[in-house]
C-alpha positions as a Markdown table, in Angstrom:
| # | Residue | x | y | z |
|---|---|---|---|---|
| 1 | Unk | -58.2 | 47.6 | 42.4 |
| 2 | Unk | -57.0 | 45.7 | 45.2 |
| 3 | Unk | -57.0 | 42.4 | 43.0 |
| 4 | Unk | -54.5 | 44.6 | 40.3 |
| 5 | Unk | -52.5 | 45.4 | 43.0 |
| 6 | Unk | -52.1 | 42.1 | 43.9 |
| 7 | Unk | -51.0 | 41.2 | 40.1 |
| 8 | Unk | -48.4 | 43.9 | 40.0 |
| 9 | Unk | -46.8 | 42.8 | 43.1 |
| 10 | Unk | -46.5 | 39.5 | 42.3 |
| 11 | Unk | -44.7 | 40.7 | 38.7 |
| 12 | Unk | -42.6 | 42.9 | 40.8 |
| 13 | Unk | -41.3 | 40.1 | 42.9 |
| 14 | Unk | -41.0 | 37.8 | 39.7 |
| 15 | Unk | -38.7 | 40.8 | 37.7 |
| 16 | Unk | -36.7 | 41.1 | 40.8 |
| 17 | Unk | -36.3 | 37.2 | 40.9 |
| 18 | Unk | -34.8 | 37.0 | 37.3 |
| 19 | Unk | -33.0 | 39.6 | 37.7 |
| 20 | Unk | -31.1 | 37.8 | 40.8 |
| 21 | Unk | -31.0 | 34.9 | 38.3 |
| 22 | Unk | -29.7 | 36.9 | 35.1 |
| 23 | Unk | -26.9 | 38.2 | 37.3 |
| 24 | Unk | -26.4 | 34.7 | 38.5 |
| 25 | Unk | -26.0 | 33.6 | 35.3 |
| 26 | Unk | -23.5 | 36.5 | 34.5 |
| 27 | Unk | -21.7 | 35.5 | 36.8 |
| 28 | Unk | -21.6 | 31.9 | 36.0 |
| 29 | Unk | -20.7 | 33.2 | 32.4 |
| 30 | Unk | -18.0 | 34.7 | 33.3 |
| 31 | Unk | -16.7 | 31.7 | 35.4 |
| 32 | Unk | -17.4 | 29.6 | 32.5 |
| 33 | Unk | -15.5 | 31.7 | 29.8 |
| 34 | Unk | -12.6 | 32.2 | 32.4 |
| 35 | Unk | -12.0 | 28.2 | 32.8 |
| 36 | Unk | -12.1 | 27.8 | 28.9 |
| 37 | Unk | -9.3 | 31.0 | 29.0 |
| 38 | Unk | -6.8 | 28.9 | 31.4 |
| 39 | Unk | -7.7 | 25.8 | 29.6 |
| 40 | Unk | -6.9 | 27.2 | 26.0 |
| 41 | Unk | -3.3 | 28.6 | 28.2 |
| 42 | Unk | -2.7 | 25.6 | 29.4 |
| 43 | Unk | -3.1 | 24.2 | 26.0 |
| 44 | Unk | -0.9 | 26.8 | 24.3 |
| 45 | Unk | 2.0 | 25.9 | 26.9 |
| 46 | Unk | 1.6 | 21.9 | 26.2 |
| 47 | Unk | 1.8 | 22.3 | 22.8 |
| 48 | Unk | 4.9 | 24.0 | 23.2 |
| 49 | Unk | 5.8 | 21.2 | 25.4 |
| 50 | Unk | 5.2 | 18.9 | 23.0 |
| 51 | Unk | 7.0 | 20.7 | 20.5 |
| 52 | Unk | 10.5 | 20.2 | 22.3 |
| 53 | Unk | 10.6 | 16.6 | 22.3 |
| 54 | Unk | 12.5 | 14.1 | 20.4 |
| 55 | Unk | 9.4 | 13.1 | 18.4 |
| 56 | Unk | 8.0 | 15.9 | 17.0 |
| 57 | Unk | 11.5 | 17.3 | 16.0 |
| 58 | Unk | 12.2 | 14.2 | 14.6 |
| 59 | Unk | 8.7 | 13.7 | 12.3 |
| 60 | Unk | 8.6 | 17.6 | 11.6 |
| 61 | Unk | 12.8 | 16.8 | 10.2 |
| 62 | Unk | 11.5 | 14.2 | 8.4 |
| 63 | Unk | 8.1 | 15.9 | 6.8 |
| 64 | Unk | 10.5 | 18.5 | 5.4 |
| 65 | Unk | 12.5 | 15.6 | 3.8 |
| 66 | Unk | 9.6 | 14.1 | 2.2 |
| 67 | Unk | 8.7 | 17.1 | 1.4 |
| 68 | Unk | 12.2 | 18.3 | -0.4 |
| 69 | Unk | 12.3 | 14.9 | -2.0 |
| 70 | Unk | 8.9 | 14.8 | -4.0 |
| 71 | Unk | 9.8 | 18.6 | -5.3 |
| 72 | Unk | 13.0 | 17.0 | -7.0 |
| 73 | Unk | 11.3 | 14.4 | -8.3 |
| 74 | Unk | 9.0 | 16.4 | -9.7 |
| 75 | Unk | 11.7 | 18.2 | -11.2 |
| 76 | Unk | 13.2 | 14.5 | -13.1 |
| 77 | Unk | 9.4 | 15.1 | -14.9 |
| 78 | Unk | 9.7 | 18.4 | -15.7 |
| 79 | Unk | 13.4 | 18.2 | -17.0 |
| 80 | Unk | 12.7 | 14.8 | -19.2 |
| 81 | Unk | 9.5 | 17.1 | -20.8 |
| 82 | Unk | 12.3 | 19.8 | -21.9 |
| 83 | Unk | 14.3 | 17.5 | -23.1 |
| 84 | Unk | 11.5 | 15.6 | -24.9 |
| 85 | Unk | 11.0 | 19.2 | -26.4 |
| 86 | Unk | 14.2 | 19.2 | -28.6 |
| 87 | Unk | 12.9 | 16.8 | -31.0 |
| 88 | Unk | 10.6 | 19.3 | -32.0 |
| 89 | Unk | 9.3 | 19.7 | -35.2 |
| 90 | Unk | 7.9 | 16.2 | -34.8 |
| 91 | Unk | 7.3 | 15.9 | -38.4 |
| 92 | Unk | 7.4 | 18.5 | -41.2 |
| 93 | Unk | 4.2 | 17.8 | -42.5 |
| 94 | Unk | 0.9 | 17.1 | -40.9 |
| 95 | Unk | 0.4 | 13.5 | -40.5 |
| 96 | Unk | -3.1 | 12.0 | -39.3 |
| 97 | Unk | -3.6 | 8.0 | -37.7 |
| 98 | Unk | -6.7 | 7.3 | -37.4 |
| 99 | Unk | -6.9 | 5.5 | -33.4 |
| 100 | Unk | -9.9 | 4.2 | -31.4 |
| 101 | Unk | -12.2 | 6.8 | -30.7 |
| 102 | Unk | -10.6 | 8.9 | -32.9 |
| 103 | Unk | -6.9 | 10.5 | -34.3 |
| 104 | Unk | -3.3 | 11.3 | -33.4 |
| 105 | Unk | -1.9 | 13.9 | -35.5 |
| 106 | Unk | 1.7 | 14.3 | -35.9 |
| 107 | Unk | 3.6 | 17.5 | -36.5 |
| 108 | Unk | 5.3 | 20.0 | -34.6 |
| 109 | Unk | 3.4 | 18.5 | -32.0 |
| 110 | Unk | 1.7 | 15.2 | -31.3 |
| 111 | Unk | -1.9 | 15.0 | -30.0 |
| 112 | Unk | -5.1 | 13.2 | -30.0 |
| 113 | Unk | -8.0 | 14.4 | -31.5 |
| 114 | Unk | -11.6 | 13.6 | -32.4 |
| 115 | Unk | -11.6 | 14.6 | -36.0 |
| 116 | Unk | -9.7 | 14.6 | -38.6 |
| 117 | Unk | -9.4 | 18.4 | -39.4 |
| 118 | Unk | -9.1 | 19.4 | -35.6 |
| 119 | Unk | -6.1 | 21.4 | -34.8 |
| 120 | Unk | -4.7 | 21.8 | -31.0 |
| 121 | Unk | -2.2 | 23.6 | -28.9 |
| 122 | Unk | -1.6 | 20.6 | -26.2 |
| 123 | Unk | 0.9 | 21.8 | -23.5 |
| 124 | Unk | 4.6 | 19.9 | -23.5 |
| 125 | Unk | 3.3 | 18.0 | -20.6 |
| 126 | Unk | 0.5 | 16.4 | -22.6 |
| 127 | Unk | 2.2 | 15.8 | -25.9 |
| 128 | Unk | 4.6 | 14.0 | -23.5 |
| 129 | Unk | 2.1 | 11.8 | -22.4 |
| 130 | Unk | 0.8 | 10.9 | -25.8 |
| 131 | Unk | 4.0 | 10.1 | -27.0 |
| 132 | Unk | 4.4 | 7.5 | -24.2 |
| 133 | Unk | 1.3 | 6.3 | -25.0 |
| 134 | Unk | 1.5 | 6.1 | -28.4 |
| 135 | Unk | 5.3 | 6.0 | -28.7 |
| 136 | Unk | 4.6 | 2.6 | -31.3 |
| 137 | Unk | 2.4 | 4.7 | -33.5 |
| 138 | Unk | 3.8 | 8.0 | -33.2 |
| 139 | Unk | 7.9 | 6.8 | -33.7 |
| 140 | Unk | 7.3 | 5.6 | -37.9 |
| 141 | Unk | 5.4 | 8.9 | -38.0 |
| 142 | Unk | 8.5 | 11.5 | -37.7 |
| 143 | Unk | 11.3 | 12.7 | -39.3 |
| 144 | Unk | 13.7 | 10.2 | -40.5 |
| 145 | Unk | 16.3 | 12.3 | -39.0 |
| 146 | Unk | 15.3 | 11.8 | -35.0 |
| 147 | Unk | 13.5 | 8.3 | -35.9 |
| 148 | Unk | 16.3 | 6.1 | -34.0 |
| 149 | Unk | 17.3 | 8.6 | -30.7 |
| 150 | Unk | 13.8 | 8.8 | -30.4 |
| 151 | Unk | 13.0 | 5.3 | -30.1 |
| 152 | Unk | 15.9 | 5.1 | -27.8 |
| 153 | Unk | 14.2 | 7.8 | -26.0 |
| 154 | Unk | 10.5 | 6.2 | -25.7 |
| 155 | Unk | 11.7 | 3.3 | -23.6 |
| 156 | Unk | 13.4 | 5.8 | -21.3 |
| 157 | Unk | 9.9 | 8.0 | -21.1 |
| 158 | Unk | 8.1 | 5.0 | -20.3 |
| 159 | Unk | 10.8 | 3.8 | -17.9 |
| 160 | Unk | 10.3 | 7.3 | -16.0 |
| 161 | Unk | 6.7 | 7.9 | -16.5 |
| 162 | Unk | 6.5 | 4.5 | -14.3 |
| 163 | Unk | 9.2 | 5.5 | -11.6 |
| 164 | Unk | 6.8 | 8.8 | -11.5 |
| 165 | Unk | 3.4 | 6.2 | -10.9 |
| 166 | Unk | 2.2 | 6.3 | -7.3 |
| 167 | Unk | -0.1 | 4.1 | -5.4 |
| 168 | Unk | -2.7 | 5.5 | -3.3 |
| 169 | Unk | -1.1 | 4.0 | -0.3 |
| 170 | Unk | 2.3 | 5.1 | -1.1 |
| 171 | Unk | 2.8 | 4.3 | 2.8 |
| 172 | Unk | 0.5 | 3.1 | 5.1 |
| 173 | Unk | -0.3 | 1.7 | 8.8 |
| 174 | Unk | -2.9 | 0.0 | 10.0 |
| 175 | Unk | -4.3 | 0.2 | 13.6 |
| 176 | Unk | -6.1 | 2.1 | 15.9 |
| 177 | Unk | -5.3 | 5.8 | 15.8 |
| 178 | Unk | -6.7 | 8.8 | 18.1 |
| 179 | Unk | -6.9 | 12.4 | 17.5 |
| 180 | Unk | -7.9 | 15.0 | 19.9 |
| 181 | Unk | -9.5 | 18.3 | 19.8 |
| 182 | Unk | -10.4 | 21.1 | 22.7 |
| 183 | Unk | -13.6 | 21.6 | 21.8 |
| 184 | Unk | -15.7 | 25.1 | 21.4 |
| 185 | Unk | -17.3 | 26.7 | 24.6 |
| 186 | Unk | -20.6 | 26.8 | 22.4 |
| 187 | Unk | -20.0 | 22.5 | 21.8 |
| 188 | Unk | -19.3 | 22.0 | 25.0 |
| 189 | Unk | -22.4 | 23.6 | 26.3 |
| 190 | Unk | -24.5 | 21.5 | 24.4 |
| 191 | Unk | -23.1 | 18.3 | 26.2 |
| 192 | Unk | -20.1 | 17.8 | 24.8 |
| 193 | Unk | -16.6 | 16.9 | 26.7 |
| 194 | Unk | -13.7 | 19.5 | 27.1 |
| 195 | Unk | -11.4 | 17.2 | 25.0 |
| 196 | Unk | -13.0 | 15.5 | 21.9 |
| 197 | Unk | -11.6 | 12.9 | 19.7 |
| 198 | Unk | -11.5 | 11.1 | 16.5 |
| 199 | Unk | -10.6 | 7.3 | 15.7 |
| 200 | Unk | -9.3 | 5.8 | 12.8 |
| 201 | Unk | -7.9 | 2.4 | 11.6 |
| 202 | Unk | -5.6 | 3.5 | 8.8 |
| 203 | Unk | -3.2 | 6.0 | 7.8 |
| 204 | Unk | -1.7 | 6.5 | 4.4 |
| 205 | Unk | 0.7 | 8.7 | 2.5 |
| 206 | Unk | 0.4 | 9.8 | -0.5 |
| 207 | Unk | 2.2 | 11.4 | -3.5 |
| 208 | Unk | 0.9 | 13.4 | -6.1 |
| 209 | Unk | 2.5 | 15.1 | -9.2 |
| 210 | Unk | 0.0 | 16.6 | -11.2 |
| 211 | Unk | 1.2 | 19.8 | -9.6 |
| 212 | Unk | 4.3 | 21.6 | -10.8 |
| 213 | Unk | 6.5 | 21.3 | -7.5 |
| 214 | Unk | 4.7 | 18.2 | -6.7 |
| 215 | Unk | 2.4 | 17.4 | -3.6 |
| 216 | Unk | 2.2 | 15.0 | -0.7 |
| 217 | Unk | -0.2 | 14.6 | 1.9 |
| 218 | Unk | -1.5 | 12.1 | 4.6 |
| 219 | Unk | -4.9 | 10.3 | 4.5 |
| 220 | Unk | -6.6 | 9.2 | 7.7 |
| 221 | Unk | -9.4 | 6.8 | 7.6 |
| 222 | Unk | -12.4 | 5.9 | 9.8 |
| 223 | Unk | -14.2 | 2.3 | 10.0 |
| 224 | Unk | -16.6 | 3.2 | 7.5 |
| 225 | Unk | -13.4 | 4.4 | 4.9 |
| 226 | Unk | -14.0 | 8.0 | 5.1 |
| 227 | Unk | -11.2 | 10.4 | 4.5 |
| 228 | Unk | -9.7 | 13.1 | 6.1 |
| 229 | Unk | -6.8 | 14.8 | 4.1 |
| 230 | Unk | -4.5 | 16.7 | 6.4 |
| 231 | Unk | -1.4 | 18.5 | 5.0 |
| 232 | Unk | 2.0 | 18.1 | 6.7 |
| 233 | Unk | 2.1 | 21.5 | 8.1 |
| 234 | Unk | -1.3 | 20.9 | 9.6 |
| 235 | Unk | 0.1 | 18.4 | 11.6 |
| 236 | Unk | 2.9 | 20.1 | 13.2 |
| 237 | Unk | 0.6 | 23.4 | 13.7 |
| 238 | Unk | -1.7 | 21.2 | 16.3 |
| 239 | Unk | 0.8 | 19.5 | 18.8 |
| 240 | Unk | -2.6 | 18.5 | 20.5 |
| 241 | Unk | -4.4 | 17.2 | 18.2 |
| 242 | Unk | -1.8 | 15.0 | 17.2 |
| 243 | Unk | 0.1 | 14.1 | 20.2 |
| 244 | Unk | -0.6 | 10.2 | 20.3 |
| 245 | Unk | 0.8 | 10.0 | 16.3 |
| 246 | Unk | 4.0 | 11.5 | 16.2 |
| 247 | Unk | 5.9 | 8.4 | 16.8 |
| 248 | Unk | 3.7 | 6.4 | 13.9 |
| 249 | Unk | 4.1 | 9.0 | 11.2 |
| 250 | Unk | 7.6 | 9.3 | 11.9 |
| 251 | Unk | 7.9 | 6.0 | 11.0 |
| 252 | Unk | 6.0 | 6.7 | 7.7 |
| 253 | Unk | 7.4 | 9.2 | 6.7 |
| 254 | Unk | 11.2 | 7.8 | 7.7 |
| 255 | Unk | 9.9 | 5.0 | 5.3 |
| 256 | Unk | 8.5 | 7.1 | 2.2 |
| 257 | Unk | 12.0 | 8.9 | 2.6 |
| 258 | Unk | 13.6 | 6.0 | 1.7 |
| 259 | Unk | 11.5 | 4.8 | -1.0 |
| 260 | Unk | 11.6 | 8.4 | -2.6 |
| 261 | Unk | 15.4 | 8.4 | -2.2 |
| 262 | Unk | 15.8 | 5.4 | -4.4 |
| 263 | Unk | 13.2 | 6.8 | -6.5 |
| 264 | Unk | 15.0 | 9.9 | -7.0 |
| 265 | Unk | 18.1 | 8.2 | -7.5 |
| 266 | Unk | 16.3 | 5.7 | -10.3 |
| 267 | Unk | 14.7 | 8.6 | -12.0 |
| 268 | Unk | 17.9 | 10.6 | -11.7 |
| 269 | Unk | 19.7 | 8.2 | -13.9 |
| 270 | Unk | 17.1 | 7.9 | -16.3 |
| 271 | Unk | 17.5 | 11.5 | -17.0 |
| 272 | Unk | 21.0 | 11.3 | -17.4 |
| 273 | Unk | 20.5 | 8.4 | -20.4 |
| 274 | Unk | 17.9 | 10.8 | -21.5 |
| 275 | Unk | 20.6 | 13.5 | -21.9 |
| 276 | Unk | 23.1 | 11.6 | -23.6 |
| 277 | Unk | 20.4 | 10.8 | -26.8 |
| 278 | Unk | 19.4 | 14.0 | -27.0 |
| 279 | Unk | 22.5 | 16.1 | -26.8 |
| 280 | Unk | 23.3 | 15.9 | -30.3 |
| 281 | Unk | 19.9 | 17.7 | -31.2 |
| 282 | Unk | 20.5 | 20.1 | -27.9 |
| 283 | Unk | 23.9 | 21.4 | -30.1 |
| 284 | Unk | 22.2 | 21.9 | -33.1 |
| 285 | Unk | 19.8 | 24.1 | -31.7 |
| 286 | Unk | 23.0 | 26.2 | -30.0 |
């Protein structure tokens, strides 16, 4: 018995000595998720900080430029694909060319196929793009009676359609480019720093118009070429996380507004040549 007692005492001693410890640690807990509180403060009123200078007003004015400028290009597509549409009926009578791969049929619409007998309802957009294609086979292929404004018309489409053609590195810097991020409680527990960051050697812009109001976004790369897509808004939603770049993508984005602005211009008058050979068709539709 005496040897039991003995046990018990010493598991006595032991619960009362993690106990001390769990409230200890409690306490510690509390300490710990208290610093990370004024830290993420601290953070909130720098970012604000941040968001009162000269360079973030400055690349958030010219985001929203960039922005403005590929939805109106976007627009020179969409309004050379209406006016594309006034031509219809193509031909009066179904008309099959046999092409590589397959056919391009001819009628109220014009579309590839892969046999013969196949009938499709292509969207405006995609006959468009056939027809700049295969504006050489397609033009001896329609009525007489829009044969020659068409032609006139082709060179323009294909003069757009390559306006519209961007490069993957629309704009881009090359260098050596930080990122920084407060990390988790939970991350930093396991060893990590406060403040994280991310390096990479190259920064691009790019422009895409596959949607209808047209998209933009900037590309960051690491050493090893991987990408990181972050959208514009993004950006100016994490003052922190961005703080060494403003000044760079300002810059880029100062120089894709100028590029888009002669673009615009370019595709602009395009669409204005476009006009003038369809607008005899546009009346006899009034």
């Amino acid at each position: 018995m005496k040897k039991v007692e003995e046990i018990k005492e010493k598991l006595r001693r032991l619960c009362k000595k993690v106990e001390e410890k769990r409230t200890d640690y409690i306490k510690a807990e509390k300490a710990y998720e208290s610093c990370f509180e004024e830290a993420s403060e601290v953070a909130d009123k720098v970012s604000e900080e941040i968001k009162n200078t000269e360079t973030y007003k400055r690349c958030e004015e010219l985001m929203s430029e960039v922005r403005k400028l590929v939805k109106e290009i976007t627009h020179c597509k969409r309004e050379a694909i209406k006016l594309f549409s006034y031509f219809k009926p193509f031909s009066y009578k179904r008309k099959v060319i046999s092409i590589g791969g397959g056919y391009l049929v001819v009628g109220n619409l014009i579309y590839e196929a892969l046999w013969r007998d196949q009938r499709r309802y292509p969207s405006l957009g995609e006959v468009f793009q056939t027809f700049v294609r295969y504006g050489n086979i397609v033009i001896p292929n329609v009525r007489k009676t829009i044969r020659e404004e068409l032609a006139e018309f082709h060179t323009l489409a294909e003069d757009l359609t390559t306006e519209l053609k961007f490069g993957e590195d629309f704009v881009v810097r090359r260098g050596e480019f930080r990122t920084f991020i407060i990390n988790a409680p939970y991350v930093v527990k396991e060893g990590s720093t406060l403040i994280g960051q991310k390096v990479f050697d190259k920064i691009s812009i790019r422009v895409d118009l596959i949607y209808p109001s047209g998209y933009w976004h900037i590309i960051f790369f690491n050493s090893e070429n991987v990408e990181s897509t972050e959208e514009g808004v993004d950006i100016l939603g994490s003052p922190l996380r961005f703080l060494e770049l403003y000044d760079v993508l300002a810059d880029m984005c100062d120089e894709a507004r100028r590029k888009l602005q002669a673009k615009k211009g370019r595709c602009e008058e395009i669409i204005k040549e476009m006009r003038e050979v369809v607008a005899p068709h546009i009346l006899s539709k009034l």
